[in-house]
N, C-alpha and C positions, 0 to 999 in steps of 0.2 A: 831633504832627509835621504840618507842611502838606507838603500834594501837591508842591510842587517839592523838600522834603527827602524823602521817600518816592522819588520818581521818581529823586533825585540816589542814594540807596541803591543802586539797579538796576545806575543808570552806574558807581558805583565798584565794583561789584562786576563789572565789566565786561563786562554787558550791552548790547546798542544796544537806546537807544528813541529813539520818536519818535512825536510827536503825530499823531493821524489826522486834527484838523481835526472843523469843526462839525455835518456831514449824514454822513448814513450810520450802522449798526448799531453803530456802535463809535464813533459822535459824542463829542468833548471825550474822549475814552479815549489809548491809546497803544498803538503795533506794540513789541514786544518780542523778542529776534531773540540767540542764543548765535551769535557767529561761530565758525566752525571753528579761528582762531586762539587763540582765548579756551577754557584746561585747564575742565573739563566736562562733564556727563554730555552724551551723544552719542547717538542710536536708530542702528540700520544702516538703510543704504540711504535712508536721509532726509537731502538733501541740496539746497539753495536758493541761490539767488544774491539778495541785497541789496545796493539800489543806494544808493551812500554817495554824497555828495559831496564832492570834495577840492579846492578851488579854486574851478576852473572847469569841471571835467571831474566826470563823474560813472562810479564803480568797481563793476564789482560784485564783491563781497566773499563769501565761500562761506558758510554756516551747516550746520551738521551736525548739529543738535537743530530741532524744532518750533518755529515760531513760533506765538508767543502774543500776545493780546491785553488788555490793562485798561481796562477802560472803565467808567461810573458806567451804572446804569437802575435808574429805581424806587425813588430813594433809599440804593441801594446798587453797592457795585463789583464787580466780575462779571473772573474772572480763567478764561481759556477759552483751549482748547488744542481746535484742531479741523479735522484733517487731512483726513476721509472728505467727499465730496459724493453726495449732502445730509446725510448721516451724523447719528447720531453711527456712530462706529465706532469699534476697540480701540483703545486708546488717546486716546481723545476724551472729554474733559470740562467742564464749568463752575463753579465754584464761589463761592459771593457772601461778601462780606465789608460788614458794618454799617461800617468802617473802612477807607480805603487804607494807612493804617498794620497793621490787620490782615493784606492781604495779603503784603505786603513780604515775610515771612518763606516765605507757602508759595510766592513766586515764586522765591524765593532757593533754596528747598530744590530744585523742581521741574529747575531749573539746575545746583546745584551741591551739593546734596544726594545721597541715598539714590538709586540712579538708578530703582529698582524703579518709580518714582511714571512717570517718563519712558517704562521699557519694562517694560509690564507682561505678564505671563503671557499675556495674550491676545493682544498681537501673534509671540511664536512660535508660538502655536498654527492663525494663519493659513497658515503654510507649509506 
């Protein structure tokens, strides 16, 4: 599958992405983003606003899950969830895939799967 069928995956499953563009840590990669209107797992108290654009105006749109990031390093694609600064912190991970067709699925699940993967034991444990 090439990168725009992989990426087109995300969008119908009703994900917002979008390209980050060519400088920076997540160069030629993509922002990843569960709006709150879009059925899915959900963390509490994690809660963002993304700016869409709709015309000519620009909206910001709520998300109620972590944003993630996909991005290529090192010959490989790197699918990161990273909430804490400087962190990592609970709920903060990375994981590499030899494939962006690999990741597809644990971005899918991490969305709209198991939510365990989203809220794990550790972040109640911080309360």
């Amino acid at each position: 599958m090439s990168e725009i069928e992989a990426i087109d995956q995300l969008k119908n499953a009703g994900l917002f992405v979008e390209p980050v563009g060519e400088i920076g840590p997540f160069a030629n990669g993509y922002f990843i983003a569960k709006l709150k209107e879009t059925p899915g797992n959900t963390r509490e108290d994690c809660e963002s606003f993304i700016d869409i654009k709709v015309g000519d105006t620009v909206k910001e749109i709520p998300s109620d899950a972590p944003i993630s990031h996909l991005f290529p390093k090192n010959y490989k694609w790197i699918f990161r969830i990273w909430e804490y600064m400087p962190g990592p912190g609970p709920g903060d991970f990375e994981e590499e895939f030899a494939l962006i067709d690999d990741a597809i699925p644990v971005i899918l699940d991490y969305y709209f799967g198991n939510p365990s993967k989203m809220n794990p034991p550790e972040l109640s444990e911080e309360e």
